[in-house]
DOMITOR-723463 format. One record per atom (N, C-alpha, C, O): z, x, y. Coordinates in steps of 0.001 Angstrom, whole numbers, padded with zeros to 6 digits, always signed. Example, Ala and Ser with C-alpha at 12.3 -4.5 7.8 and 13.67 -1.06 7.14 Angstrom:
# DOMITOR-723463
+007800+013190-005690/+007800+012300-004500/+007800+013200-003300/+008465+014236-003319/+007080+012850-002250/+007140+013670-001060/+007870+012900+000030/+008039+013409+001138/
END
This chain:
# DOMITOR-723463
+000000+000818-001192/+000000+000000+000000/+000000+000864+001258/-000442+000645+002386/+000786+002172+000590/+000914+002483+002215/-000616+003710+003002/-000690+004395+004022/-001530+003438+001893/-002726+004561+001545/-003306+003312+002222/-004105+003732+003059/-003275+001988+002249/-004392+001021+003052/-004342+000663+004296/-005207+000334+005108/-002680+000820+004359/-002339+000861+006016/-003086+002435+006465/-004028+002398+007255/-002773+003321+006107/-003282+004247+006946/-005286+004602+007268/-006045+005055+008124/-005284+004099+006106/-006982+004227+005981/-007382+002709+007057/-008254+002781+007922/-007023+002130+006941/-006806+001093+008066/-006561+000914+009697/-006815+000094+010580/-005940+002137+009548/-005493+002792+011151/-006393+003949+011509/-006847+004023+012651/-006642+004753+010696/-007572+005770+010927/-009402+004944+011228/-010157+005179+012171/-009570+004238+010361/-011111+003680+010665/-010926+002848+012173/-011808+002672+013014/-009586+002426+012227/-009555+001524+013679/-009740+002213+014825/-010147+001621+015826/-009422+003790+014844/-008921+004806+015529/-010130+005208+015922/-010419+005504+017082/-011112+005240+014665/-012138+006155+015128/-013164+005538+015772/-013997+006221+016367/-013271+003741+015733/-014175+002813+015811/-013611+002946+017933/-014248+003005+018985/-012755+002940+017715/-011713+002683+019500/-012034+003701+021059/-012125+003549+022277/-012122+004901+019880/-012784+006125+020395/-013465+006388+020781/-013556+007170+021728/-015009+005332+019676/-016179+005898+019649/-017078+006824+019421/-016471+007853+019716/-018154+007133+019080/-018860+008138+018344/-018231+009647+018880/-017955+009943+020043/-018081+010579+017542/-018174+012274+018564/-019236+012920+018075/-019988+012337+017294/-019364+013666+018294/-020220+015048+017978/-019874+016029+018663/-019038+016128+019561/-020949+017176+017932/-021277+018549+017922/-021661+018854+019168/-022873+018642+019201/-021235+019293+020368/-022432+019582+021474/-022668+021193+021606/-021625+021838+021499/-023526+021745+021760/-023959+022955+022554/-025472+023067+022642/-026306+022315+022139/-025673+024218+023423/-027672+024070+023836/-027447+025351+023892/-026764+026050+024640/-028415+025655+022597/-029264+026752+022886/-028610+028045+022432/-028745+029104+023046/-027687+027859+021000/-027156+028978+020529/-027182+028962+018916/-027861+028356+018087/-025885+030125+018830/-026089+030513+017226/-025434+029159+016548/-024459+028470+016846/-026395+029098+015526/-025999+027737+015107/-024161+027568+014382/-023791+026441+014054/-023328+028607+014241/-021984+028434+013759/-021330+028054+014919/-020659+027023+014947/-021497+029012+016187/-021116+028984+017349/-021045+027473+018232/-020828+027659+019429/-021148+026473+017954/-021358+024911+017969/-020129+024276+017462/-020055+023582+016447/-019010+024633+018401/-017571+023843+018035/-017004+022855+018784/-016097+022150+018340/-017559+022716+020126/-017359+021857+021009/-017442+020303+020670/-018605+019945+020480/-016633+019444+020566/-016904+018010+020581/-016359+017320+021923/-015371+017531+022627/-017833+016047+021999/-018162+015472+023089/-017501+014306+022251/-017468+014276+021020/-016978+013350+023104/-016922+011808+022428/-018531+011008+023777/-018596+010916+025003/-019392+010668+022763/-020524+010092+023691/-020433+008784+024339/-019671+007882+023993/-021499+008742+025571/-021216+007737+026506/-022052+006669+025492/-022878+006812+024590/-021406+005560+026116/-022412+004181+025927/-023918+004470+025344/-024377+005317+026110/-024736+004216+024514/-025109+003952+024530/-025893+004927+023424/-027027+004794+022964/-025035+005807+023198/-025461+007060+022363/-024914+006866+021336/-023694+006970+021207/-025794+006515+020313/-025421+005693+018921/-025787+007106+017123/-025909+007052+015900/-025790+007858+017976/-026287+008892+016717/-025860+010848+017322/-025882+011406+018419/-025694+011069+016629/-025246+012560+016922/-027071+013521+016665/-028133+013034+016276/-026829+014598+016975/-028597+015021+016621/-028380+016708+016668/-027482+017179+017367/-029093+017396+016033/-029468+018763+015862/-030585+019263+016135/-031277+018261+015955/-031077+019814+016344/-032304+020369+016802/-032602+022275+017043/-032194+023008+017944/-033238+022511+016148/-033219+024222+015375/-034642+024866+016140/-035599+024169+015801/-034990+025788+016904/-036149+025859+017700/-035682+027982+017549/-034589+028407+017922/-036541+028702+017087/-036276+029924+016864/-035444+030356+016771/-035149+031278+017532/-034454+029860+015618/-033037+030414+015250/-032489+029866+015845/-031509+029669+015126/-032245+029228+017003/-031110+029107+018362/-031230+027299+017645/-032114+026844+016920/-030131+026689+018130/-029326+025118+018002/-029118+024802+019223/-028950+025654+020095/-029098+023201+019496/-029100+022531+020488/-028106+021279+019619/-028556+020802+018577/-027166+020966+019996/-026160+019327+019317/-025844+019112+019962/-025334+019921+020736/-025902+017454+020237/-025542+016840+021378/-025296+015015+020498/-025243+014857+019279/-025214+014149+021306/-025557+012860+021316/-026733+012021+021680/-027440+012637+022478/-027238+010758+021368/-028651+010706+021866/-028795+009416+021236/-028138+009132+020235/-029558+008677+021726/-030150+007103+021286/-030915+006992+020147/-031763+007877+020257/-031057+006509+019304/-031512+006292+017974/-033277+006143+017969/-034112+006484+017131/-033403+005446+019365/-034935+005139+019759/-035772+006673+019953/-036966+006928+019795/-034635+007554+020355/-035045+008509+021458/-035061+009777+020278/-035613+010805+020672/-034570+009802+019023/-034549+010296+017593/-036154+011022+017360/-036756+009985+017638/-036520+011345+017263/-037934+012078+016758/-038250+013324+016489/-038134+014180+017366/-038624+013579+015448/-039109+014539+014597/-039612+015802+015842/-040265+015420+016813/-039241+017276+015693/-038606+017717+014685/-036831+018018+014337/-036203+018746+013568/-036400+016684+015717/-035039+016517+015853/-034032+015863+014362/-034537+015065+013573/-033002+016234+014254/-032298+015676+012737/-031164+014891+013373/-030262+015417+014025/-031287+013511+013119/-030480+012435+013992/-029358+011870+012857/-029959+011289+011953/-028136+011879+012691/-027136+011505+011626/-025960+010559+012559/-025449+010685+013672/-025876+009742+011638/-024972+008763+012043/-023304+009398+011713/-023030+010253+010870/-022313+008679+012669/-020906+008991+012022/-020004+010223+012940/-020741+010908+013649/-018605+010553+013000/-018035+011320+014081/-018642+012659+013336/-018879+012810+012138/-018802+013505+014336/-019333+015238+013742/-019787+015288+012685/-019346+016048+011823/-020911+014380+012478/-022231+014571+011273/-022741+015637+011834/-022644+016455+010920/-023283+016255+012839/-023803+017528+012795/-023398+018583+012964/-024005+019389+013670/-022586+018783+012534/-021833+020008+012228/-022800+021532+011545/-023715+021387+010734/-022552+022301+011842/-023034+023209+011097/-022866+023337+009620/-023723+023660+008798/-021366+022967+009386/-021013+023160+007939/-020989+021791+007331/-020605+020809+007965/-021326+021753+006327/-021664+020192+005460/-020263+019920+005517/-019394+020789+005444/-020014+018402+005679/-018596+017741+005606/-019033+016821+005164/-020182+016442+005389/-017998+016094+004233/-017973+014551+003976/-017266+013773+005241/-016670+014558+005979/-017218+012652+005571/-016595+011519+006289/-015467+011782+006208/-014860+011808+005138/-014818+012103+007653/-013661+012227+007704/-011997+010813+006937/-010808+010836+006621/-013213+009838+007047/-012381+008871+006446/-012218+008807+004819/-011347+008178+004218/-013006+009411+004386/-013261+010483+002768/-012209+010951+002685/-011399+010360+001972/-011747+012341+003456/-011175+013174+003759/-009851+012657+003697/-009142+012960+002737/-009307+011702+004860/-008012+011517+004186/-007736+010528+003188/-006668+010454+002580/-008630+009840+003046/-008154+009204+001546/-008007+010081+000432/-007332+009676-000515/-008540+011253+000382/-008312+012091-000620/-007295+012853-000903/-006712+013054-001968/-007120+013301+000254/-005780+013985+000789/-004537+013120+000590/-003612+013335-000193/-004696+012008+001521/-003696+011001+000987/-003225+010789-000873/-002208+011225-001413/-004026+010220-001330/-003843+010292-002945/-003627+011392-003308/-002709+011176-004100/-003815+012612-003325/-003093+013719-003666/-001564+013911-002955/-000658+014146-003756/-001364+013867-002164/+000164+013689-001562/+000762+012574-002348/+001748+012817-003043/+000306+011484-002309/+000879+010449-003378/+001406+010750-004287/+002594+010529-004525/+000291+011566-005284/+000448+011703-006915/+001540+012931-006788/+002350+012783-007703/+001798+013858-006152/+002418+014911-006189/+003983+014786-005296/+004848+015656-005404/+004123+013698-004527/+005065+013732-003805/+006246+012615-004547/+007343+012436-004018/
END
């Protein structure tokens, strides 16, 4: 019960917030740690790879086009592959459970 309250509070949390992402322009792609929470209207996070160098930011879903990589969800573009942070602590959570 108490794994649904929190997964419950965390999805409310992140919906309240609103989208984040990855932002930087125009560097080494690890070097991209900065998170923006985006304005209105910016419904997708985005990457964009142009001679080695990275650009992440936020951006409209319309405005999405190839050879840009547009992912839904908080810091989908991350450099390093992540699952859903709401993944994340449910997993975590149930392991604290079983062990505590």
């Amino acid at each position: 019960m108490k794994l649904l309250g929190a997964l419950i509070l965390v999805l409310s949390l992140s919906t309240a917030c609103g989208l984040q992402c990855y932002i930087c322009g125009l560097s080494d792609p690890h070097s991209c740690t900065d998170v923006l929470s985006c304005p209105t209207g910016m419904d997708k996070c985005f990457s964009l790879t142009v001679s080695g160098t990275v650009s992440k930011g936020c951006i409209n879903s319309a405005l999405c086009v190839s050879p840009m990589s547009c992912c839904e969800g908080n810091l989908c573009n991350s450099a390093i592959p992540s699952g859903p942070s709401a993944m994340l602590l449910l997993v975590s959570s149930a392991i604290i459970t079983v062990f505590l």
